[in-house]
N, C-alpha and C positions, 0 to 999 in steps of 0.2 A: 504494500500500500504506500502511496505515495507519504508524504513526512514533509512539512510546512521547512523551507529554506531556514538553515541556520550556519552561522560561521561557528569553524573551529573556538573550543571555550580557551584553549591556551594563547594568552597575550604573546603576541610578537614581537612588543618592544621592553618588556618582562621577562624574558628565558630565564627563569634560575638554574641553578646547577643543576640540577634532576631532568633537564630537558634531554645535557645531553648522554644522558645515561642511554646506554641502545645506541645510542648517533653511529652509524658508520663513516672512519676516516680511510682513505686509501694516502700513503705515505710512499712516494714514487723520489726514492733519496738514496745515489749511488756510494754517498758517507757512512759507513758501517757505524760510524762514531756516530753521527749525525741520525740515522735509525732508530740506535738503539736510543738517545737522548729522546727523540721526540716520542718514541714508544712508550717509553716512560710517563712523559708530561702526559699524555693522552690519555693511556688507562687509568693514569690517578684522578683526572677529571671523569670519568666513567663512559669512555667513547671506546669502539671498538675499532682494535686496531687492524688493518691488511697492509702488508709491507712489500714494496716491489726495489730490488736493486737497481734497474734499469728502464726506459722508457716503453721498451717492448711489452716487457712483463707488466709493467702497469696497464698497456693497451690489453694485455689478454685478462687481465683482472675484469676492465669496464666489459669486455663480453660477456659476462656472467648474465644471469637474468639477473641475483640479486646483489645490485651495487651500492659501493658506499656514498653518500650523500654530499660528505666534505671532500675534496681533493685536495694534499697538499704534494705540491708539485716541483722538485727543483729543475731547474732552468739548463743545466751544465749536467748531461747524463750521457753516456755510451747508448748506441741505438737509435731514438726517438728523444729530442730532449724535449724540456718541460713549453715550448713554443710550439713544438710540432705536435704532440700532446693537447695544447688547449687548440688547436686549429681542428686536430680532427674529432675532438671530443663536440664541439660547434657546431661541426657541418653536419655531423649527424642529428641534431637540432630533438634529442632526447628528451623525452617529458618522466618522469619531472623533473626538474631542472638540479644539474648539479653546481654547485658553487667551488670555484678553484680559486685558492690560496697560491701564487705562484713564488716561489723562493731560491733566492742568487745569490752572489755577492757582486754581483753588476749593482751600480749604484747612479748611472749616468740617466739623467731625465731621459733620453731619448730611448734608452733600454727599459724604463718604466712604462712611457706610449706604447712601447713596440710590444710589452707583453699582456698591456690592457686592451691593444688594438688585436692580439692574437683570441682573446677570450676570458680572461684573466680577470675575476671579478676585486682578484685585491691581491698587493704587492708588499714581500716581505724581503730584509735585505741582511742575510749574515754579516756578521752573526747578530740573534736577536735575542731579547729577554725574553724570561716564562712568559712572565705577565702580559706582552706584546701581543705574544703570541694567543693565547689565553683570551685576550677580548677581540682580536679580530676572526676569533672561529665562531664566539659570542654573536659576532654583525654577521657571519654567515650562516649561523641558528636564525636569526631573527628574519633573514630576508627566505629561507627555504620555508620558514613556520608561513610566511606571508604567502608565498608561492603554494602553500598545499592547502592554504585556506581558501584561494581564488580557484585552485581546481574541482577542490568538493562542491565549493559554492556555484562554478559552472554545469558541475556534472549533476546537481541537486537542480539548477532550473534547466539542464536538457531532459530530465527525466521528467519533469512537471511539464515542459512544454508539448509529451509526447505519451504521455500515462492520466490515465484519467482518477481525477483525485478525490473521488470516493472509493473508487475499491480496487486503482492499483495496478489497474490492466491496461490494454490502450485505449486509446481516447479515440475518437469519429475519424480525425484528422486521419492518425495514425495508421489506424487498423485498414484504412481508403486505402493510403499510401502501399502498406504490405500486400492489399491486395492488386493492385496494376503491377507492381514489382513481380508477384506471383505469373500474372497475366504474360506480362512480358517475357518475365522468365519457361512460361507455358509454349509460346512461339516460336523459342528457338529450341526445346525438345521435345515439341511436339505430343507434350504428356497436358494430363487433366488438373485440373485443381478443382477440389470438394468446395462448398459453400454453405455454409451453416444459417438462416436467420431464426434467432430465436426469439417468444416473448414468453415473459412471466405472464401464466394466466391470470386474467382477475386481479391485478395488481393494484389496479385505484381500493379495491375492495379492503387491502391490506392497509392501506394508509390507512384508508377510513378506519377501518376496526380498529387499528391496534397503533396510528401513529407515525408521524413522516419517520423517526428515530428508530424505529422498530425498521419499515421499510426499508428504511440505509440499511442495517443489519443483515435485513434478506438478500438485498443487489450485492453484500461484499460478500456474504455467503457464497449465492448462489454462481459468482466468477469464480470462488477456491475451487469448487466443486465441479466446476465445468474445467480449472485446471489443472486438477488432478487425474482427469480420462482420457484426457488429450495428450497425444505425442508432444514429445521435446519441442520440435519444429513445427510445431504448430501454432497460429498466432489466433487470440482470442481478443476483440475489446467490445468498449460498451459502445452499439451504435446508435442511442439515443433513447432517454428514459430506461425502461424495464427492458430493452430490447439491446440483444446480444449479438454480434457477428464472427462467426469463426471457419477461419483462411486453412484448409488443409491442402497443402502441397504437395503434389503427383498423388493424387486422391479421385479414384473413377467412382460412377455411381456408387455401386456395389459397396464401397469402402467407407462412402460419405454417409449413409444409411446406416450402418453399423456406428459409425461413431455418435450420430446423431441418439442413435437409441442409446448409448452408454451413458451421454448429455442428459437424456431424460429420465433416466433410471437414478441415474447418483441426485438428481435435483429431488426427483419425488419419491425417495426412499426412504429419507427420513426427515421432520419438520426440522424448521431454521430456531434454535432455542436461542431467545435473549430475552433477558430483565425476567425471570420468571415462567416465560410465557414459552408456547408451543407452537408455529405460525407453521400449516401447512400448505408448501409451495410445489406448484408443477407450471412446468413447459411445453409450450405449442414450436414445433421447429420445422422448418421450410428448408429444404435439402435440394442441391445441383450441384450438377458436375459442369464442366465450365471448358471449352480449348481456345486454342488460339481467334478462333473466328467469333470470339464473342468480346462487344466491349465490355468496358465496368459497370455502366450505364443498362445493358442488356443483363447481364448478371445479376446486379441487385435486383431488378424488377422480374426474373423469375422466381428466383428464391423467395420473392416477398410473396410473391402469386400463392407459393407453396405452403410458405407460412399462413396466410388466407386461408387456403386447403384444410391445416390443418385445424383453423379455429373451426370454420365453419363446421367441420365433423365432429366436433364434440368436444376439441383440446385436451393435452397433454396428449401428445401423440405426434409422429413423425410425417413428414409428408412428402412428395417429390416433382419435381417438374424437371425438365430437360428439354433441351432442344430438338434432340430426333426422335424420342416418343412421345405418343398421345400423353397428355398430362391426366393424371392420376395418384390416388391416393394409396399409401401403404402402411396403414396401423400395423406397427409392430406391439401396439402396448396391449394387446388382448391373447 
């Protein structure tokens, strides 16, 4: 279910020492002296250490899937040095963003440019103090804490702009989208796509008796339950009110029919319980199969035909239309 937008609780311009407990640092330092010093300083602030001799070896470090967050990088290495390092660590343009510390004994402005113009989020110059070093891994806690709160915070409003935020599934937009995508994808192999329209029967009836708040209840129900019979790959969302659309990909009649009844079975099997109470719910569903020769437009207005079908016949109960046969109804629920 969708979760109302919020930022990370931890201050960014607040990191206490506990931040960076867990932090992973990658230490790419050909000074064996110089290693084992900064090892030191690092695990006593509580950051995890990975140590690379060479420029190489720290490039085969970053291929890991799970990488360290800080880099500190010197400048002057056999192999790859710490320039040619922050260049290719760039152009790979990685999310989420690692922060490099880059460290020399070059002290010449124009060697400072040249390693902030290589990638180089901050410049350190041996030899340097604890403490130096110490608060400038501090400003690069601060700015990755900023950086992973603007991605949660992106990935929290792409889910809200494409999940419908009562009960979690996709939204009208969406679920449209999946299904042309399907469509499209149907034309160039030539295979079917299933189409589900469902309605909750009787559903004003539910408000009325027991309450809009009850109602919510049933519609977030009644999508677990329609996502728990459904394949992996299968896409379900709300296409308006009490009415449900669900996209089965490479799905011929035969197959849509079948799922359709599983849909109706887990919905009216057993009542939706909340606040005390026992609200008994079933489904009317409108079933077709679908190929390349059909638009979105022709799609939805069969399936809905069907769904028609099925109310007209009595509800809860399955129904089918298609293109190349006569239309007709198929109760499987007797």
């Amino acid at each position: 279910m969708s979760k109302p937008l919020t930022i990370p609780e931890m201050d960014p311009f607040h990191c206490g020492e506990a931040a960076s407990s867990g932090l992973g640092v990658l230490v790419a330092e050909d000074d064996p002296m110089y290693r084992k010093i900064l090892k030191n300083w690092l695990e006593s602030w509580g950051y995890r250490v990975t140590l690379a001799e060479d420029g190489e070896k720290a490039w085969q470090v970053l291929q890991h899937e799970a990488q360290p967050e800080l880099l500190i990088l010197d400048w002057v290495m056999p192999g790859a040095d710490g320039l040619q390092l922050c260049h290719r660590i760039r152009e790979r343009q990685r999310t989420p963003y690692q922060y490099i510390l880059l460290v020399t004994a070059k002290d010449d402005s124009g060697d400072v440019v040249a390693g902030l113009e290589a990638g180089a989020d901050d410049y350190l110059t041996k030899p340097f103090a604890r403490d130096e070093l110490r608060a400038r891994l501090t400003v690069g806690r601060r700015i990755l804490a900023l950086q992973d709160g603007l991605i949660r915070a992106r990935e929290e409003l792409r889910f809200q702009a494409t999940h419908d935020v009562l009960t979690g599934i996709w939204n009208r937009r969406a679920i449209l989208d999946l299904l042309q995508r399907e469509i499209e994808r149907a034309s160039r192999t030539q295979g079917l796509t299933g189409i589900l329209m469902l309605d909750l029967d009787h559903f004003k009836q539910v408000n009325d008796t027991y309450g809009h708040v009850a109602g919510d209840a049933v519609l977030r129900e009644v999508a677990v339950r329609i996502t728990q019979v459904i394949r992996s790959y299968d896409f379900v969302g709300r296409h308006g009110g009490e009415e449900f659309l669900v996209v089965l990909p490479e799905c011929d009649r035969t197959r849509a029919l079948q799922s359709a009844e599983r849909i109706r079975q887990a919905i009216a099997a057993n009542p939706v319980r909340t606040d005390n109470m026992e609200i008994p719910v079933t489904a009317s569903i409108g079933v077709t199969a679908a190929d390349c020769r059909q638009s979105e437009k022709e799609i939805l207005a069969i399936s809905d035909a069907a769904l028609y079908q099925a109310k007209a016949a009595g509800r809860n109960r399955t129904s089918v239309c298609d293109f190349w046969t006569a239309t007709g109804e198929h109760d499987l629920s007797r």
